[in-house]
N, C-alpha and C positions, 0 to 999 in steps of 0.2 A: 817458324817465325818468318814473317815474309821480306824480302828483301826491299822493297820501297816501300815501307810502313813509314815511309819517314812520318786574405786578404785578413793577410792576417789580422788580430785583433788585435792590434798593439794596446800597449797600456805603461805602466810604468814596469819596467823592466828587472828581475831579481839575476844578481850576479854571482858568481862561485869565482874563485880563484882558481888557476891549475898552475906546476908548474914542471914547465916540458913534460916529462913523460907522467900517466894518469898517477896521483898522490897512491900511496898506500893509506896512507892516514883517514881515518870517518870524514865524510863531507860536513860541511857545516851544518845545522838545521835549517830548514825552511821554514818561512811566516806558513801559519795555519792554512791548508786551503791552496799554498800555491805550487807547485811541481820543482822539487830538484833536478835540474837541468842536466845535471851528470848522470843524475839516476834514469834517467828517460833515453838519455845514450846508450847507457850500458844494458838497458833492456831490451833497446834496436839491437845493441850489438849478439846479445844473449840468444835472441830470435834469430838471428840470419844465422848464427854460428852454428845453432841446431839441425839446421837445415843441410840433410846429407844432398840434394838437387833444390835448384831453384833458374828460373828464369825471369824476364822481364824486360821490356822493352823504353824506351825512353828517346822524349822529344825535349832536343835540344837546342840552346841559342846560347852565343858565344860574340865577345868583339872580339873586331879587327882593326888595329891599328894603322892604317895607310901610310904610303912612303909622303913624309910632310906635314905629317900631324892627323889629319882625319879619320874619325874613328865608325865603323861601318858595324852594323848588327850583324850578324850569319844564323843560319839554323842549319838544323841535319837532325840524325836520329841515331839511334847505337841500339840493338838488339843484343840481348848477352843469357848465355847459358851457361851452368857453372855443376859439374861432380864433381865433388871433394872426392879425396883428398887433391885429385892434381889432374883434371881434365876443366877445361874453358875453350870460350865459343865470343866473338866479338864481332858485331858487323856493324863499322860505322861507319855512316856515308855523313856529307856537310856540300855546302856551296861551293869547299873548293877542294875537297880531297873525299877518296874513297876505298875504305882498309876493310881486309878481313884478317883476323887473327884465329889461330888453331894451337891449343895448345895438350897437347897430352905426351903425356911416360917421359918430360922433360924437355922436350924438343918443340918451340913458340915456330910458326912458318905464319910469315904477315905475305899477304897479298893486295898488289894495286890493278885491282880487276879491269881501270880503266885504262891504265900505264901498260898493264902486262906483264908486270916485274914481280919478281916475290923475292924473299928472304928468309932462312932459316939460321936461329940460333937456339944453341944446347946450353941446358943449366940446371938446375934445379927440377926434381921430381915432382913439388908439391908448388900450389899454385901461390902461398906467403912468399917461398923461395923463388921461384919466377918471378914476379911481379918486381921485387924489391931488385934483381938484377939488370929488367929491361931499363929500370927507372937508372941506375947508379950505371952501368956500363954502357948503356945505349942510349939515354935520354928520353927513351918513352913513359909515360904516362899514361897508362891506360883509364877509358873513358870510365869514371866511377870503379877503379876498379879496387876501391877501398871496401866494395860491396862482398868482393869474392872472397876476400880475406878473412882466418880465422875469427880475429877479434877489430871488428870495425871501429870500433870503439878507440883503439891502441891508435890506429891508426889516423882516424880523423881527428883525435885530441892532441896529434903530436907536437909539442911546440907551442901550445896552447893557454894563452897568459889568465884567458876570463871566460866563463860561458857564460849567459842570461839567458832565462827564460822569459819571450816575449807575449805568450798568449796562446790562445786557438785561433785556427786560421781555418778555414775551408779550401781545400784542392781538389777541384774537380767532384765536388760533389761529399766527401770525406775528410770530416772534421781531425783536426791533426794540431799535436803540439807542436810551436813553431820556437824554436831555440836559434840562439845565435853565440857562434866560437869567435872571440877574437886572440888573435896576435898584431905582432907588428907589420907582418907585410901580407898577412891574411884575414879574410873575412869570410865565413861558413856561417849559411842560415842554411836551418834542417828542419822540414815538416814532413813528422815522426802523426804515423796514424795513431788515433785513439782508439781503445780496445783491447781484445785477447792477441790479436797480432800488430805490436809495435814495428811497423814496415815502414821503410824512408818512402815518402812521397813526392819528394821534392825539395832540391838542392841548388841552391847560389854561391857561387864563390868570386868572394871579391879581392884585387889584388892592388890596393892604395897605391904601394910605392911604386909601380911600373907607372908608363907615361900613357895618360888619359884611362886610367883606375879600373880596367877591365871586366867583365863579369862573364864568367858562366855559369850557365842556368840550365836544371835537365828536373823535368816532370816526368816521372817515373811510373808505370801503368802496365796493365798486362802480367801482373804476377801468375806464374804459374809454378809450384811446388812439385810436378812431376817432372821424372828423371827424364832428362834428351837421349833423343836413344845415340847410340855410342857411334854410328858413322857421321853425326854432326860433327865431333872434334875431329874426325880426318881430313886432312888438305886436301882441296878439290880444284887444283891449279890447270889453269889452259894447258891446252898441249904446245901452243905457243911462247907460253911467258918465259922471258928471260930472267933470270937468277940474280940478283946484287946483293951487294953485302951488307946492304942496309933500311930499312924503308922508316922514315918517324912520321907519324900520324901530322899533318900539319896542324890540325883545328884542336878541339879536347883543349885538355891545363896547359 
């Protein structure tokens, strides 16, 4: 993967209830004809889950809030490679920050290839368990990295009061259901391709209650379904870079 790789058809919208975590309980029916929203999730989710390798690259745009109110658009890009059960591959560069992450046999080492600093912490063997520590211990958020996760589905609905599905939408060429997750201080629009592979195409997340209502947006492209071969996930650090105990992606959620 190379290192600087850096409409919808709305209509009147069908909603599902959720609450916090995904119901046990049968979803409701759908009018004739129109797409259960939860069900379109869990068959993204179902597909990615199957997937013992996958990859995919992704062009991203993100605000930024300025010191005094002003709110600035950014872009960048995030490459990501992922072996289950517990190898991942992350290279996100943006306007104002630039991260690589390596994660295998438990051990995350994030590098600032233009800082020169890197960081390593130990946790969890398997990539659910990783992720869910970098977020709660360390504050990071990795860029989509709801994608790597066993059940994406668990994951994106967490917390999640309504879904609706809003239509077909065209991305890039690829007709895709367009759904939308609300909560109270979140907003998720998901375009899920149409077809034998229900694959995310493209993701907005909006966050109301912060100040000047943020968005990030990542168009997701480049699928590739073969295995990375295995010296991607090895840390490949300067002989210069100095070690800290900590690095957080500034840009991403």
């Amino acid at each position: 993967m190379s290192r600087r790789k850096l409409v919808s058809c709305l209509g009147l919208g069908v909603a599902w209830a959720l609450s916090g975590a995904p119901a046990q309980a049968a979803d409701p029916p759908a009018p004739a004809g129109t797409p259960v929203p939860v069900d379109l999730l869990r068959a993204m989710s179902e597909a990615l889950a199957k997937l013992k390798a996958f990859s995919y690259h992704a062009e991203i745009e993100f605000d930024r809030l300025l010191p005094g109110g002003p709110k600035v658009r950014m872009a960048g890009a995030v490459d990501v490679a992922v072996t289950r059960p517990g190898s991942l591959y992350v290279d996100y560069r943006d306007d104002i920050s630039d991260r690589i992450v390596w994660f295998e046999k438990g051990r995350v080492t994030l590098l600032d290839p233009v800082g020169g600093t890197f960081a390593v912490v130990s946790g969890p063997k398997d990539i659910d368990g990783m992720v869910a520590k970098l977020e709660k211990d360390n504050g990071v958020t990795l860029p989509l990295g709801e994608f790597a996760e066993n059940d994406p589905y668990k994951a994106l609905t967490r917390g999640i009061d309504h879904a609706f599905y809003i239509g077909v939408g065209n991305v890039e060429g690829i007709h895709c259901h367009h759904v939308l997750l609300e909560r109270k201080d979140l907003l998720i629009q998901i375009w899920i391709e149409i077809g034998e592979k229900p694959l995310p195409r493209k993701l907005v997340f909006e966050y109301p209650l912060r100040p000047g209502s943020p968005q990030f947006t990542a168009s997701i492209t480049e699928w590739s379904f073969e295995p990375a071969k295995a010296e991607l996930f090895a840390p490949k650090l300067p002989k210069d870079a100095g070690k800290v105990d900590f690095l957080p992606l500034e840009g991403g959620r």
